[in-house]
C-alpha positions in Angstrom: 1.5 -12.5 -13.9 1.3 -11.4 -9.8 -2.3 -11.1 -9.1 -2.3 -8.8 -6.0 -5.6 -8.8 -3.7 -6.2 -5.9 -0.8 -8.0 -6.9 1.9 -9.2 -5.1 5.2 -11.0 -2.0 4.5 -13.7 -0.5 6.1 -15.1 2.0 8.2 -13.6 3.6 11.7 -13.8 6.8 13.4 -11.1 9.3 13.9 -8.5 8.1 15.5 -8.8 4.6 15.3 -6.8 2.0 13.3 -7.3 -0.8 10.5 -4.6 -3.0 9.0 -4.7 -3.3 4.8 -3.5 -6.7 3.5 -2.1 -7.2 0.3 -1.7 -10.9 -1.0 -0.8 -12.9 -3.9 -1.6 -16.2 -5.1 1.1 -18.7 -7.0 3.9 -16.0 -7.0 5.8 -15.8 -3.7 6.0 -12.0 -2.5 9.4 -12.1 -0.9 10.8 -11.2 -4.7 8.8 -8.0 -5.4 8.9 -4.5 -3.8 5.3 -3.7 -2.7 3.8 -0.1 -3.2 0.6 1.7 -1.0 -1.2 3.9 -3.0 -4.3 5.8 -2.1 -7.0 7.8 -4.4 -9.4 10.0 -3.3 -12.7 10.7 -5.1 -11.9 13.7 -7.1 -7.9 13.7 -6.7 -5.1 12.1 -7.9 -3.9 8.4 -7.0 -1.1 9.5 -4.5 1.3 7.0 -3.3 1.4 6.1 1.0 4.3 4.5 1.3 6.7 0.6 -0.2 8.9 -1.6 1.1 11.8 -2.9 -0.4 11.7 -6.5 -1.4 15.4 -7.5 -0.3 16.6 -5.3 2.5 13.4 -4.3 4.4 13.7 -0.6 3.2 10.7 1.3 3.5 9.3 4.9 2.1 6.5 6.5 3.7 4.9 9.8 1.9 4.9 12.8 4.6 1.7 12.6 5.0 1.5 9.2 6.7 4.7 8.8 8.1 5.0 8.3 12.0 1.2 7.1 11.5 1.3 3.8 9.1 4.0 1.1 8.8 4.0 -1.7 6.4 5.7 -5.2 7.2 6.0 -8.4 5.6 4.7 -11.6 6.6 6.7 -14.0 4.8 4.6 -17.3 5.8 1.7 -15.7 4.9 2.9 -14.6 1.7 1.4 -11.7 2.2 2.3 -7.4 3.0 0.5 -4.9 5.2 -0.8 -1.4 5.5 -1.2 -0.9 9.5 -2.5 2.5 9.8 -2.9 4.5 13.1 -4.1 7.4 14.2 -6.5 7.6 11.1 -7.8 11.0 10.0 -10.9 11.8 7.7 -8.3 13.2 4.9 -7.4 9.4 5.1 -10.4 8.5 3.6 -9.8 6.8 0.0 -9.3 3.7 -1.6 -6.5 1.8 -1.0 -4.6 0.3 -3.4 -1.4 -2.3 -3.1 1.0 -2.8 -6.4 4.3 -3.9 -7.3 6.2 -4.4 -10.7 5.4 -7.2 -12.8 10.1 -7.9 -13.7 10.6 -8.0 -10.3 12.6 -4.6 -9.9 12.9 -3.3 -6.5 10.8 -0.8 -7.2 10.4 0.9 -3.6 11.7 4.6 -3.8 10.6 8.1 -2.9 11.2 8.9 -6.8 8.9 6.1 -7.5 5.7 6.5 -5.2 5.5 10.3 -5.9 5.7 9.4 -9.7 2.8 10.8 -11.6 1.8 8.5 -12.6 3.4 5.7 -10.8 4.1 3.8 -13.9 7.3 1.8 -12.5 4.3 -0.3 -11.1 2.6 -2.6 -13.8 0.7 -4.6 -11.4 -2.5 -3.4 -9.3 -4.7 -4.8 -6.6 -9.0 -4.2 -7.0 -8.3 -1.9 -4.0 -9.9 -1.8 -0.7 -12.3 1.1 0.5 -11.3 3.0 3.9 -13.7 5.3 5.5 -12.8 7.7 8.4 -15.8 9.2 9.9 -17.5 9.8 12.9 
């Protein structure tokens, strides 16, 4: 089973940026579409944005997009959240998943899924702060 780990959270002011990493260990990442999700305390887990895992297609929710990108890094076996131009609303915990079969799971359908159940597999999540 694809253990997924988030990485890269913290605390930065408005305006500022942090890059999210989501890795795996023993299962290579190249053969699974990788999901962003967020949850607020208080609200539901609401889904960023995913990228494809064959033809680099990506989905970003309207609320980050033109703000946060995600890429793969192949030889480093491992996917990222850069996010820009942060906002307090942005505030939440971070979390990376995919789908345990390997279906290319990155659609609009999918992320905005309540709840996201096409993903089986979750990270611990990673805590990001935006605050003055």
């Amino acid at each position: 089973q694809v253990q997924l780990v988030e990485s890269g959270g913290g605390l930065v002011q408005p305006g500022g940026s942090l890059r999210l990493s989501c890795a795996a260990s023993g299962y290579s990442l190249d053969y699974y579409a990788i999901g962003w999700f967020r949850q607020a305390p208080g609200k539901e887990r609401e889904g960023v944005g995913c990228i494809s895992k064959s033809n680099g297609f990506t989905y970003y929710a309207d609320s980050v997009k033109g703000r946060f990108t995600i890429s793969r890094d192949n030889a480093k076996n491992t996917v990222y959240l850069q996010m820009n131009s942060l906002k307090p609303e942005d505030t939440a915990v971070y979390y990376c998943a995919t789908d345990q079969e390997q279906w290319d799971v990155c659609s609009a359908q999918a992320m905005k899924a309540t709840p996201p159940d096409l993903f089986d597999s979750w990270g611990q999540g990673t805590q990001v702060t935006v605050s003055s």
